[in-house]
LUMDREN-754343 format. One record per residue: x, y, z of N, C-alpha, C, O in turn; residue in three letters. Coordinates in nm, 4 decimals, always signed. Atoms other than C-alpha are relative to their C-alpha. Last residue first. Layout:
residues N
+----------+----------+----------+----------+----------+----------+----------+----------+----------+----------+----------+----------+------+
!     n.c1 !     n.c2 !     n.c3 !    ca.c1 !    ca.c2 !    ca.c3 !     c.c1 !     c.c2 !     c.c3 !     o.c1 !     o.c2 !     o.c3 ! resn !
+----------+----------+----------+----------+----------+----------+----------+----------+----------+----------+----------+----------+------+
!        X !        Y !        Z !        X !        Y !        Z !        X !        Y !        Z !        X !        Y !        Z !  ALA !
...
+----------+----------+----------+----------+----------+----------+----------+----------+----------+----------+----------+----------+------+
//
This chain:
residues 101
+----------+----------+----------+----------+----------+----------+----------+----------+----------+----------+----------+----------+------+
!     n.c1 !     n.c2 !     n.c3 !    ca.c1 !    ca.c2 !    ca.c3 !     c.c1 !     c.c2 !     c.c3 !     o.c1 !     o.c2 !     o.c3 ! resn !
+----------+----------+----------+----------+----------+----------+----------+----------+----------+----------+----------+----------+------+
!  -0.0359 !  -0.0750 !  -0.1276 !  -9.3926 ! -10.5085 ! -11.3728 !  -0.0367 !  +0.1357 !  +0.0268 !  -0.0035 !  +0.1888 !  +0.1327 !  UNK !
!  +0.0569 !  -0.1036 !  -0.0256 !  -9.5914 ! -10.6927 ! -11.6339 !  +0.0451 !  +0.0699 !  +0.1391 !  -0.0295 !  +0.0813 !  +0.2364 !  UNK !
!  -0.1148 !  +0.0227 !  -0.1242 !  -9.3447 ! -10.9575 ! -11.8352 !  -0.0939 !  +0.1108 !  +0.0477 !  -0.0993 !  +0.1923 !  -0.0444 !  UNK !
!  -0.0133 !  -0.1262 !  -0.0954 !  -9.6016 ! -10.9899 ! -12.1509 !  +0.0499 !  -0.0053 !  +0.1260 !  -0.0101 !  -0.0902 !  +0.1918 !  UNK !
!  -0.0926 !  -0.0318 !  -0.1863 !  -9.4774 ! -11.2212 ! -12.4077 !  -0.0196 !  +0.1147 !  +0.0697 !  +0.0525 !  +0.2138 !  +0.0573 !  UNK !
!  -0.0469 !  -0.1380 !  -0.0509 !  -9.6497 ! -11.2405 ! -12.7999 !  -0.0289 !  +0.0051 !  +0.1809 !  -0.1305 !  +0.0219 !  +0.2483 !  UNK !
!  +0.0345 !  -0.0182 !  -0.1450 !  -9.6424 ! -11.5801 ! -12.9474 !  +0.0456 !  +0.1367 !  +0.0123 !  +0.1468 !  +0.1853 !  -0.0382 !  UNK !
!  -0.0593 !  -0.0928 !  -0.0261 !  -9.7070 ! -11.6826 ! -13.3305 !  +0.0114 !  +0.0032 !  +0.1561 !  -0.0649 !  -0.0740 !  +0.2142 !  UNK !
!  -0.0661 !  -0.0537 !  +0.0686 !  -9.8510 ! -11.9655 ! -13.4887 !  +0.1109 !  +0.1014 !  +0.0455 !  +0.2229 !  +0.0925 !  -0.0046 !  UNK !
!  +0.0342 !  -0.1377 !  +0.0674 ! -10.0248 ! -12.1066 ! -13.2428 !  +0.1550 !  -0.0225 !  -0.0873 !  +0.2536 !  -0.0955 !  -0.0766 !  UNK !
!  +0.1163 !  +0.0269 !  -0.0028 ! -10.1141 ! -12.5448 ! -13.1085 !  -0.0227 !  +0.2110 !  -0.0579 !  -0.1335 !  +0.2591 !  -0.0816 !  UNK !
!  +0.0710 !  +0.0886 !  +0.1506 !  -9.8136 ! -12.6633 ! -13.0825 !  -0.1298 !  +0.0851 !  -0.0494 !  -0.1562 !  +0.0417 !  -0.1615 !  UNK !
!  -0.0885 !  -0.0480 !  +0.1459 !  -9.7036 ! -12.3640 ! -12.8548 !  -0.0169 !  -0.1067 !  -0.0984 !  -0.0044 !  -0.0726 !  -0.2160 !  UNK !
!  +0.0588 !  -0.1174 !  +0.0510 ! -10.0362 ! -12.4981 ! -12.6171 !  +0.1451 !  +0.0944 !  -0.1188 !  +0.1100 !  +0.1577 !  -0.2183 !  UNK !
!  +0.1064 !  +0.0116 !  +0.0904 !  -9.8858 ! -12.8416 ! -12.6186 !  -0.0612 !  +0.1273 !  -0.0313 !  -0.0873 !  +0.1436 !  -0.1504 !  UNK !
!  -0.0443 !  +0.0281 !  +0.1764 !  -9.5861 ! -12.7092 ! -12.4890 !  -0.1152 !  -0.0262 !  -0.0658 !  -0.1432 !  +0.0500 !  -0.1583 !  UNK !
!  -0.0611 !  -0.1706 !  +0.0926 !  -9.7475 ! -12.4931 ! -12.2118 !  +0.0440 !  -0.0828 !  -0.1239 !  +0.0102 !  -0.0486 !  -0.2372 !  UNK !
!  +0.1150 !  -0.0961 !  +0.0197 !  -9.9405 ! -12.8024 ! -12.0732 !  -0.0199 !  +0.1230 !  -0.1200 !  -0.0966 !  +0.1688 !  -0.2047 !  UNK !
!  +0.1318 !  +0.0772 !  +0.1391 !  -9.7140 ! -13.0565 ! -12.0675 !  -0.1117 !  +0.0827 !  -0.0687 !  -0.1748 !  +0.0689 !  -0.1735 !  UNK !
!  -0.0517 !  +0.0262 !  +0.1429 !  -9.4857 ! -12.7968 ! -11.9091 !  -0.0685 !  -0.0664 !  -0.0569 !  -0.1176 !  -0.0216 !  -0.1606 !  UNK !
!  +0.1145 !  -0.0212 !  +0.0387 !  -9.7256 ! -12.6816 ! -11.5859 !  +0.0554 !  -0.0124 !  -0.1808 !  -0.0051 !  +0.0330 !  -0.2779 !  UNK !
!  +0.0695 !  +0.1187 !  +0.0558 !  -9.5433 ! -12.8838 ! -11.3742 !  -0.1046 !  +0.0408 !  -0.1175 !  -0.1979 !  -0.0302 !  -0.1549 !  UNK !
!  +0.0870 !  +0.0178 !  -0.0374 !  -9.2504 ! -12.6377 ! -11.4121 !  -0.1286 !  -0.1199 !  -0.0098 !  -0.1332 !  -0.1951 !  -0.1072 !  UNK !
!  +0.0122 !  +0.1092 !  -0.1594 !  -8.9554 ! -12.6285 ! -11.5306 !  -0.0647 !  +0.0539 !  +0.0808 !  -0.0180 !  +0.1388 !  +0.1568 !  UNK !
!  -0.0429 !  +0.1447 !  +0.0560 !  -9.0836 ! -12.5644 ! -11.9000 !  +0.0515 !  -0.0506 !  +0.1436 !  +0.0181 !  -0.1593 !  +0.1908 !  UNK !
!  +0.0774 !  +0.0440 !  -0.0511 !  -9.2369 ! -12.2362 ! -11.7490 !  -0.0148 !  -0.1757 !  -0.0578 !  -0.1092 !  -0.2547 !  -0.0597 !  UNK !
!  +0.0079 !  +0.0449 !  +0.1218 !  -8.9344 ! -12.0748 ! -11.7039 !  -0.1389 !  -0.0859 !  +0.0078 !  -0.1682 !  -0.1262 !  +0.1203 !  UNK !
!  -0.0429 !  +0.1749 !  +0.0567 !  -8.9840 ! -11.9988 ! -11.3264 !  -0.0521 !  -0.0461 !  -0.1253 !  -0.1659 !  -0.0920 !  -0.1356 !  UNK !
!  -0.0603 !  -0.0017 !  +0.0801 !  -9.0985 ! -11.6099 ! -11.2443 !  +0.1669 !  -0.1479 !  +0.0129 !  +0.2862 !  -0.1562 !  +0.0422 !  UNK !
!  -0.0933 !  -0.1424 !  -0.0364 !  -9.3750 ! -11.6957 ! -11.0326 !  +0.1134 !  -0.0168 !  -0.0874 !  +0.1258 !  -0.1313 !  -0.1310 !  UNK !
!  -0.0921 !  -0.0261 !  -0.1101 !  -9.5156 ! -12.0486 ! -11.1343 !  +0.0868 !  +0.1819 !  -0.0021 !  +0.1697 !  +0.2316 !  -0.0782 !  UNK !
!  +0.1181 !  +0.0576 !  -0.0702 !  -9.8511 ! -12.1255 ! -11.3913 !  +0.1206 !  -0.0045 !  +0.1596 !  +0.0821 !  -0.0563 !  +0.2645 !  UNK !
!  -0.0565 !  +0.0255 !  -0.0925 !  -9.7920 ! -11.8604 ! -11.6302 !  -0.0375 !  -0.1230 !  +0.1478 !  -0.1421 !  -0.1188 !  +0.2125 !  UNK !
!  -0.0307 !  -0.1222 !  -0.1188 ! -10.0965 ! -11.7705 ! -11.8220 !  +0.0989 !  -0.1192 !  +0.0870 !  +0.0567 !  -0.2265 !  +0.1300 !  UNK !
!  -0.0566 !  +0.0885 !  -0.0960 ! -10.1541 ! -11.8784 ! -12.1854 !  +0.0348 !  +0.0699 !  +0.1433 !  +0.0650 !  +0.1888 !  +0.1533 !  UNK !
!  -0.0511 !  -0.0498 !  -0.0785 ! -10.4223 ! -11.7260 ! -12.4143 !  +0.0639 !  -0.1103 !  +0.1286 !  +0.0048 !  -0.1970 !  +0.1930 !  UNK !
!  +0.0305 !  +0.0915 !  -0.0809 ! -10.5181 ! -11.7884 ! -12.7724 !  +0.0956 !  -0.0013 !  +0.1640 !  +0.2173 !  -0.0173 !  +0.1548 !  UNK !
!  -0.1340 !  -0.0109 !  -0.0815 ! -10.5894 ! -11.5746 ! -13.0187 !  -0.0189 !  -0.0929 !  +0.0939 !  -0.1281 !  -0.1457 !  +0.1148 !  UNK !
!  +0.0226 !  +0.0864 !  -0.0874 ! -10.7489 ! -11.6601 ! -13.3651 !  +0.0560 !  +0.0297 !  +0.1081 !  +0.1772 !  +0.0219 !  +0.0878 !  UNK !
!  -0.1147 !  +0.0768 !  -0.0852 ! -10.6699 ! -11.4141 ! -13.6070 !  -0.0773 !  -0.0856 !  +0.0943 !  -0.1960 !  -0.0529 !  +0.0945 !  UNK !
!  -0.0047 !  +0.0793 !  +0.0348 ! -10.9875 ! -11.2820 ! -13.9168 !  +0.1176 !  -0.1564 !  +0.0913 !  +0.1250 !  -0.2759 !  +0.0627 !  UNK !
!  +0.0951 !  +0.0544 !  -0.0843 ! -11.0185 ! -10.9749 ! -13.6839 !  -0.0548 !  -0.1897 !  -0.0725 !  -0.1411 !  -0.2597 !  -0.0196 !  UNK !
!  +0.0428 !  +0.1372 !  +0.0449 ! -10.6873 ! -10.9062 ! -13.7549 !  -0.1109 !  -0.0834 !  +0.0310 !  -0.1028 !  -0.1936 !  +0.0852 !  UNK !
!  -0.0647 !  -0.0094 !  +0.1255 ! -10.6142 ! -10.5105 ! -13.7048 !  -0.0654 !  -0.1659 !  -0.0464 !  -0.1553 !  -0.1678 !  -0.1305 !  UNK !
!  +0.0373 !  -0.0935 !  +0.0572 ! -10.9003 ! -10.4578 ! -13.4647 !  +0.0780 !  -0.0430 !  -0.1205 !  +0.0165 !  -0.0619 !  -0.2254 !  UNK !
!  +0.1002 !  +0.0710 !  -0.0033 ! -10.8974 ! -10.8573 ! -13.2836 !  +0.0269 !  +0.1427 !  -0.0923 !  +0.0610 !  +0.0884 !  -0.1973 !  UNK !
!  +0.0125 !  +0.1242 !  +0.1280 ! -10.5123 ! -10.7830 ! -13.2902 !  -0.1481 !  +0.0008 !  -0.0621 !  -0.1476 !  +0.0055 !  -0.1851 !  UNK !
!  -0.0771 !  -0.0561 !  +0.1454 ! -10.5594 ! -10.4007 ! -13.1160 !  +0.0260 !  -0.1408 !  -0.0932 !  +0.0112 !  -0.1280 !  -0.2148 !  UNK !
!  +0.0568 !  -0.1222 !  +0.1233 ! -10.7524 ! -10.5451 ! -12.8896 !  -0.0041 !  +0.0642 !  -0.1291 !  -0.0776 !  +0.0837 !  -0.2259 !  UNK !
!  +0.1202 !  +0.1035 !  +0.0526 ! -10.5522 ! -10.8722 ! -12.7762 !  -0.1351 !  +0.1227 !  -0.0740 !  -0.1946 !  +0.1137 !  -0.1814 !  UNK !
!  -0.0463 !  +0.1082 !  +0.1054 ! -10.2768 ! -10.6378 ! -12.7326 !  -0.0923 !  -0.0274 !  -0.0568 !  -0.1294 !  +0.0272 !  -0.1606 !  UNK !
!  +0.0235 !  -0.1075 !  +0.0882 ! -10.5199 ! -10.3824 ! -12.5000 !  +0.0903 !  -0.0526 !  -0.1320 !  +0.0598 !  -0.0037 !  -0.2407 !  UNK !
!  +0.1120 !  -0.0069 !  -0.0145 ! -10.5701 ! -10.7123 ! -12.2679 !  -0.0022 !  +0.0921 !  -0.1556 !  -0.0590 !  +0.0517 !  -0.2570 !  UNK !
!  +0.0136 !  +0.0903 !  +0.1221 ! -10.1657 ! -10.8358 ! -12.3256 !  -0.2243 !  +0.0533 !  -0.0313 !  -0.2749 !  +0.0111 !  -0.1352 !  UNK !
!  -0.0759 !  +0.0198 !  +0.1919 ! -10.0964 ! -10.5241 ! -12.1693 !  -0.0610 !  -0.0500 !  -0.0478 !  -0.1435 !  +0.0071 !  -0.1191 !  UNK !
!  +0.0563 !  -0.1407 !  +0.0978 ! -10.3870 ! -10.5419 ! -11.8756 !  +0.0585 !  +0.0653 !  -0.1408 !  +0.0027 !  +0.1159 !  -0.2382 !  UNK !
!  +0.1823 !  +0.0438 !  +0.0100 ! -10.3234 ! -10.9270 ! -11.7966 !  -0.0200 !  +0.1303 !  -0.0817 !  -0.0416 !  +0.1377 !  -0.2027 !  UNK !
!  +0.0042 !  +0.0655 !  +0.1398 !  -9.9090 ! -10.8216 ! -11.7636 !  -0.1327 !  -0.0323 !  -0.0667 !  -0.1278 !  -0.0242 !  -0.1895 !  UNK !
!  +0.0601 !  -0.0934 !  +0.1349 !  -9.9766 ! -10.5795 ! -11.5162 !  +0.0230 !  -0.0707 !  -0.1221 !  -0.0065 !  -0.0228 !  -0.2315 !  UNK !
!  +0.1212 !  -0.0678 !  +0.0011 !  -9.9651 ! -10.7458 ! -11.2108 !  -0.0347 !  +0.0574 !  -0.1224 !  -0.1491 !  +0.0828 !  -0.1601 !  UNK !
!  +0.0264 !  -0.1524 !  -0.0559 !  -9.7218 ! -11.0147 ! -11.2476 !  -0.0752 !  +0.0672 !  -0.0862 !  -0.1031 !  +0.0474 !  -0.2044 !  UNK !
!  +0.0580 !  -0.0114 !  -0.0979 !  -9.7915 ! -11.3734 ! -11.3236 !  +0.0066 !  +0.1502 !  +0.0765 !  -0.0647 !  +0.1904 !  +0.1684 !  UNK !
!  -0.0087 !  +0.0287 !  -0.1283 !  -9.6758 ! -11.3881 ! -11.6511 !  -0.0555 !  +0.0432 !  +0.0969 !  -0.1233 !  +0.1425 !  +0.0708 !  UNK !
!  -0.0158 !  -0.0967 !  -0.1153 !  -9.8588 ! -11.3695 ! -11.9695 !  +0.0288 !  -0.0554 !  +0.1481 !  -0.0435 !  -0.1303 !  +0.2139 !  UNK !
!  -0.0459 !  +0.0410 !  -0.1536 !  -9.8524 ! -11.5653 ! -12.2828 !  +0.0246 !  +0.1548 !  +0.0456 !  +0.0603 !  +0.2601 !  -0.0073 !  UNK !
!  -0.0461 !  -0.1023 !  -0.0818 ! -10.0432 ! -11.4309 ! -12.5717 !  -0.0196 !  -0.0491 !  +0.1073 !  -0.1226 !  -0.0624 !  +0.1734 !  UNK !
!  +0.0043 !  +0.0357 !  -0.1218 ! -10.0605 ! -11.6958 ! -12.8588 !  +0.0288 !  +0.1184 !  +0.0816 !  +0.1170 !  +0.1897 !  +0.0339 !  UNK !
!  -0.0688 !  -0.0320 !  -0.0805 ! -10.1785 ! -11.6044 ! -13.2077 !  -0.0336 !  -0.0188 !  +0.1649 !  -0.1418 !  -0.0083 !  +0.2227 !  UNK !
!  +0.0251 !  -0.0090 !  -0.1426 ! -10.3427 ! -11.8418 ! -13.4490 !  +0.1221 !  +0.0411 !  +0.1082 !  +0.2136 !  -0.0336 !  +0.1428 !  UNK !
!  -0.0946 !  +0.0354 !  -0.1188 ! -10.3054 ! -11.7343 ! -13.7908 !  -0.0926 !  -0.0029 !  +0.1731 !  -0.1792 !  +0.0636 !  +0.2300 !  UNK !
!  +0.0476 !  +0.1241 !  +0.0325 ! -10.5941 ! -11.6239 ! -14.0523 !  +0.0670 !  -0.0836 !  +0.1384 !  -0.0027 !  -0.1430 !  +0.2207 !  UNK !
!  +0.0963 !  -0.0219 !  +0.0400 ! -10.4140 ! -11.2592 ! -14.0956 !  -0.0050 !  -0.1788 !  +0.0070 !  +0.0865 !  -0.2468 !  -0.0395 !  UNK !
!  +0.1194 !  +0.0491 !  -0.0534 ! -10.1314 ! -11.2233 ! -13.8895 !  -0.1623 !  -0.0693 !  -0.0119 !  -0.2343 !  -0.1137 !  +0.0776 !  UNK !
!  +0.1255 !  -0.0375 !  -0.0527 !  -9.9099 ! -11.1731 ! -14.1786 !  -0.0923 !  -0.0552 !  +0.1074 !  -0.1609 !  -0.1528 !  +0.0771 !  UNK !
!  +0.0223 !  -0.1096 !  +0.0782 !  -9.5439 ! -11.1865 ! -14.2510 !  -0.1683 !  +0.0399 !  -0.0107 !  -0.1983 !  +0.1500 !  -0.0570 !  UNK !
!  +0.1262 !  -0.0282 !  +0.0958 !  -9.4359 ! -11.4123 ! -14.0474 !  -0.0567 !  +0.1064 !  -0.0389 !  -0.0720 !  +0.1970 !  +0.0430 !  UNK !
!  +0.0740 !  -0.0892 !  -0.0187 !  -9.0874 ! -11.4737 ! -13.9236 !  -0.1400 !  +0.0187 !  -0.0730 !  -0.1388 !  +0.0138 !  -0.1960 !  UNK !
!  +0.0059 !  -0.0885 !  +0.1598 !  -8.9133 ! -11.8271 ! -14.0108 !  -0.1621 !  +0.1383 !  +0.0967 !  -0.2673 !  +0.1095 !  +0.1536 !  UNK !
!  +0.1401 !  +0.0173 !  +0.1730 !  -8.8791 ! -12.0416 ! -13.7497 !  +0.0319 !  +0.1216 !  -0.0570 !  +0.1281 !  +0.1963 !  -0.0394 !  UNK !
!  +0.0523 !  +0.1386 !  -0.0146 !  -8.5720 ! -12.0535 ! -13.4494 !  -0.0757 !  +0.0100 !  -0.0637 !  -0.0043 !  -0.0656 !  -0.1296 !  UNK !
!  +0.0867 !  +0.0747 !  -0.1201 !  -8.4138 ! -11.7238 ! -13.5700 !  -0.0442 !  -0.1781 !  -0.0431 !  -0.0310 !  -0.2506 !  -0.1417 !  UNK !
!  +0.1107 !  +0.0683 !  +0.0477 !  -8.0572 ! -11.7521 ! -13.7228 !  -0.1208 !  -0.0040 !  +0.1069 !  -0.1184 !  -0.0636 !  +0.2146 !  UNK !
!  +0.0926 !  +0.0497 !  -0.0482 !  -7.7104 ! -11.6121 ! -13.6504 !  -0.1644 !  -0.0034 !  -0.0627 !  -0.1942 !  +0.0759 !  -0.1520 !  UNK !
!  +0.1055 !  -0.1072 !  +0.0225 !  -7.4477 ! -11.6044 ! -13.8227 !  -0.1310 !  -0.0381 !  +0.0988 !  -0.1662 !  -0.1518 !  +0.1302 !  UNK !
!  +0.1478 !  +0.0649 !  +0.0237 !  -7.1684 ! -11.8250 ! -13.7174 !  -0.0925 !  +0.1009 !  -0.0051 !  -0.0841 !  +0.1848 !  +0.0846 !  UNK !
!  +0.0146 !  +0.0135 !  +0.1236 !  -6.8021 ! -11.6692 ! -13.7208 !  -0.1368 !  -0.0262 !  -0.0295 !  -0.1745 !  +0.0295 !  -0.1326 !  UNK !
!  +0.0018 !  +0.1131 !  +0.0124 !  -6.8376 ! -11.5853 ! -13.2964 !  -0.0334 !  -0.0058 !  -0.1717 !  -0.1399 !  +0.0492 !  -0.1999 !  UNK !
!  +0.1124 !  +0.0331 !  +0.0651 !  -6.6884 ! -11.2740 ! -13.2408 !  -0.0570 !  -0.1199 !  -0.0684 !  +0.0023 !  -0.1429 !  -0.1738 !  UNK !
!  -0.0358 !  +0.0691 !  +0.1363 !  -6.4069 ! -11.2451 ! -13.0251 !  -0.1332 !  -0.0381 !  -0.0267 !  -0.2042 !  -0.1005 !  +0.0522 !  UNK !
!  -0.0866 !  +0.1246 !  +0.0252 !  -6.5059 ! -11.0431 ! -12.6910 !  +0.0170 !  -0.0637 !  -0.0945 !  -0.1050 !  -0.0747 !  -0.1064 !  UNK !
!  +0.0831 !  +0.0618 !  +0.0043 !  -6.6174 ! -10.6536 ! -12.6304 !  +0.1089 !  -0.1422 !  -0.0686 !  +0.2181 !  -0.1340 !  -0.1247 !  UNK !
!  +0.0219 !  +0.1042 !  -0.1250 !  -6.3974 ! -10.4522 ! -12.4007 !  -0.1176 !  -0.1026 !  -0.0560 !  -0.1928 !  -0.1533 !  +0.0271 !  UNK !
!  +0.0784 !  +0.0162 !  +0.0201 !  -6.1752 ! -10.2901 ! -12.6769 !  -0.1268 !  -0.1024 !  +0.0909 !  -0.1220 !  -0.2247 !  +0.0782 !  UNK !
!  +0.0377 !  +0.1650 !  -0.0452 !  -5.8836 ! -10.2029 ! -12.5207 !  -0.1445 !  +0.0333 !  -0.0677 !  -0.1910 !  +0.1469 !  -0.0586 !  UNK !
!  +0.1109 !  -0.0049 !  -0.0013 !  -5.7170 !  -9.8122 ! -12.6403 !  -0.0451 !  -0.2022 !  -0.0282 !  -0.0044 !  -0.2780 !  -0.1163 !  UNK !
!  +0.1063 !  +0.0732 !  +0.0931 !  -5.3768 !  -9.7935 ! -12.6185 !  -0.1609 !  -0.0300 !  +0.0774 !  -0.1898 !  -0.0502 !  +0.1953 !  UNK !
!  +0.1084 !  +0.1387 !  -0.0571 !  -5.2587 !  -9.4800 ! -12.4948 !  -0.0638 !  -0.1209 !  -0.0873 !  -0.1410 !  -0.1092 !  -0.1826 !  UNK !
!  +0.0131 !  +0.1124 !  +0.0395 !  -4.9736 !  -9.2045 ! -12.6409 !  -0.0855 !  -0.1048 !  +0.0723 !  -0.0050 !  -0.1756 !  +0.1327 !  UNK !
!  +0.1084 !  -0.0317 !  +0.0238 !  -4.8687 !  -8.8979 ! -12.4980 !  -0.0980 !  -0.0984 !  -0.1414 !  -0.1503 !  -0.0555 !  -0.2442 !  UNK !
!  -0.0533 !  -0.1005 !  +0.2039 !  -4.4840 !  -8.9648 ! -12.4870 !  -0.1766 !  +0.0258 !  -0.0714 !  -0.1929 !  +0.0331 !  -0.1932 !  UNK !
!  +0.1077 !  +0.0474 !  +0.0850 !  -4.5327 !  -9.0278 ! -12.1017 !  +0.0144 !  +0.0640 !  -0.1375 !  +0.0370 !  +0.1774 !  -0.1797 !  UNK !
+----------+----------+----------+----------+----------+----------+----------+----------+----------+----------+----------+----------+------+
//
């Protein structure tokens, strides 16, 4: 061995395309209607609870508006409860996701 290794890099060709969120970030809560989905496990209700606190304190001018899971952890677009959930993302500005394990 002439004390020598090559060294592999284990991450994969980088895709040229930048990436982009889906809307444009917002820059104030203030006036907005925020959504707080929550799935069906146990502790997500009591997050998004002390969430919805702290908005109503910092933004008491926000609107919130609350979605709840309507299948155990199943996207909730396949589900029957999709007509439901899309119209309710028409319908905020923002969404904040509590997973409560």
């Amino acid at each position: 061995m002439n004390g020598q290794y090559e060294v592999l890099n284990p991450w994969a060709e980088v895709d040229p395309i930048l990436l982009r969120r889906i809307s444009p970030r917002i820059v104030d809560l203030t006036g907005k209607r925020i959504g707080l989905f929550r799935n069906l496990k146990r502790s997500s209700k009591p997050i998004l609870n002390v969430v919805e606190r702290e908005l109503v304190a910092r933004f008491p001018a926000s609107d919130l508006s609350w979605y709840e899971s309507t299948k155990v952890n199943t996207p909730e677009v396949e589900t029957e409860g999709k007509p439901a959930f899309e119209e309710w993302v028409k319908g905020v500005d923002a969404v904040i996701v509590a997973v409560g394990d």
